[in-house]
C-alpha positions, 0 to 999 in steps of 0.5 A: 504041181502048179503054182496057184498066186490066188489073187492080190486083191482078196475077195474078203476085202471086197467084201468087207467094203460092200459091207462098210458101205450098206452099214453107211447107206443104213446109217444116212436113211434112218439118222440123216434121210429121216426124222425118225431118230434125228431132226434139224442140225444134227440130222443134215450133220448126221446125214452129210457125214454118212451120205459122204461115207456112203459115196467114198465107200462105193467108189472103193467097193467098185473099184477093188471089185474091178481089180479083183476080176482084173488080176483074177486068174480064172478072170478075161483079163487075167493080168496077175498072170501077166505080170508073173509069168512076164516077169519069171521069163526074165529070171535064167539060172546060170550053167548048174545053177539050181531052181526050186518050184516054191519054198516060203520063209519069213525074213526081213527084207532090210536085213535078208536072213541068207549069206552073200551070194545064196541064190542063183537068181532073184525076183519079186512083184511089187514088194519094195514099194510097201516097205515104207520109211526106207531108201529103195536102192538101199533095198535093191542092194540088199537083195543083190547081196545074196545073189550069186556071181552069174545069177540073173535078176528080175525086179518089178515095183513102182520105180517111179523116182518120187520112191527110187530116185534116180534109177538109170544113175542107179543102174550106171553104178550097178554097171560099174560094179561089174553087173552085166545087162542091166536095164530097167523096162518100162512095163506101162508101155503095152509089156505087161499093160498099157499106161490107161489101164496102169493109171486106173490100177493105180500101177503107174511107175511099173518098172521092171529091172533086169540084169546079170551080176 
């Protein structure tokens, strides 16, 4: 069977602003382009206040529309593709390790519901980044703990230090520990996109870290 990713950026939320901003365009003709409900200092209020939101809505409808067919796999660009099968192809199992298609189960990333050393190999795409209020590394640590000795790694985020820190101090310790090929990979630089096109996603800091505990 093969595996369908549908699309990071649901067509329903494109959608949904597309909706927000015609409800905003409406609002700003009838309460602030027209005298037919409002007049003087409410109506210029009326109509600055939906004008604004009419504006801000727009730029989001077009901009989540030119991710949706960005990360589309039926799309041109199909870079969700990328991003996946790029990073998958970092991801070995060791001698008699164990692969499985997919299997989903609801866990806390914090605190895995899986004892130490459970997997064969680990991997994930831009998760970490949206667990907010949480040390990353300490995230990072979390998931090597149910990773086998031998097993391989694959983790894609945006490591940018202002939500990692200090990355290549991280790896170094990993490298003391007795992890083995670590490093950290820069997908922005033409891996997986280039640094425009990352910027314009709003994916800048795309790192993907690797390594063989």
């Amino acid at each position: 069977m093969k595996s369908d990713y549908k699309n990071w950026v649901l067509k329903s939320m494109v959608y949904g602003l597309a909706g927000g901003t015609i409800v905003a365009f409406a609002a700003f003709l009838l309460l602030g382009a027209t005298r037919a409900f409002l007049q003087g200092t409410p109506r210029l209020i009326c109509g600055i206040i939906f004008g604004i939101a009419t504006l801000v809505l727009l730029f989001y409808t077009v901009w989540m529309a030119a991710l949706h067919r960005t990360f589309d796999y039926n799309g041109k660009r199909k870079l969700a593709k990328t991003i996946i099968e790029g990073t998958a192809k970092y991801v070995s199992l060791p001698e008699s390790g164990v692969g499985l298609d997919v299997r989903f189960e609801e866990g806390n990333a914090i605190h895995l519901p899986f004892d130490d050393e459970s997997f064969d190999s680990v991997t994930s795409n831009y998760v970490y980044h949206n667990i907010s209020g949480h040390d990353k590394q300490k995230l990072l640590l979390e998931t090597l703990r149910v990773l086998k000795k031998g097993g391989t790694f694959a983790i894609h985020d945006l490591m940018s230090p202002a939500r990692y820190g200090d990355m290549d101090a991280f790896v170094r310790e990993l490298k003391a520990e007795g992890y083995e090929d670590v490093r950290l990979i820069d997908t922005t630089d033409g891996t997986f996109m280039g640094k425009k096109e990352a910027s314009w996603l709003g994916l800048a800091g795309s790192t993907l870290r690797t390594g063989r505990k």
